[in-house]
C-alpha positions, 0 to 999 in steps of 0.5 A: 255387576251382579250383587251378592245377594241377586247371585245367591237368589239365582244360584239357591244350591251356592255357598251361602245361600242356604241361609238366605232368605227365600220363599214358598207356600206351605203344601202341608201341616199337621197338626198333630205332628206339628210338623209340614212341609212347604215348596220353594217358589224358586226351586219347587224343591220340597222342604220340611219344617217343625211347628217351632219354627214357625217364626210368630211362635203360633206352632201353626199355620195354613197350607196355601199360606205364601211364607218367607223362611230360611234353610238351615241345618236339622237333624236329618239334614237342611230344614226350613226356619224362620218360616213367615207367613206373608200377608197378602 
């Protein structure tokens, strides 16, 4: 039997599973904007996130960094937050 959080991992367009943990890598950051865009390890989907979302509160971080992060509603539609780099 499958789990729910394994039918979520495989299925990242399911109910529910936009606020699941997922990873990526940050393939951009701007500074000045404060703003980036980082790619889904699973998907390769594209998804943009603020510099307040940035989950230590540093309102910035590196491109290449691997992160995990959520997805949630934005203004303009689903958004990264949360957004973690992980060590390694």
């Amino acid at each position: 039997m499958t789990s729910p959080a394994a039918s979520l991992a495989a299925d990242p367009h399911a109910p529910g599973a936009a606020f699941s943990a997922r990873r990526g890598v940050v393939a951009s950051f701007d500074d000045q904007v404060g703003a980036g865009l980082l790619t889904d390890s699973a998907s390769g989907e594209a998804w943009y996130f603020h510099c307040t979302r940035i989950a230590d509160g540093s309102r910035t971080i590196a491109v290449g960094a691997t992160v995990a992060y959520r997805a949630e509603p934005g203004p303009t539609g689903l958004e990264a937050v949360a957004v973690a780099a992980i060590p390694g």
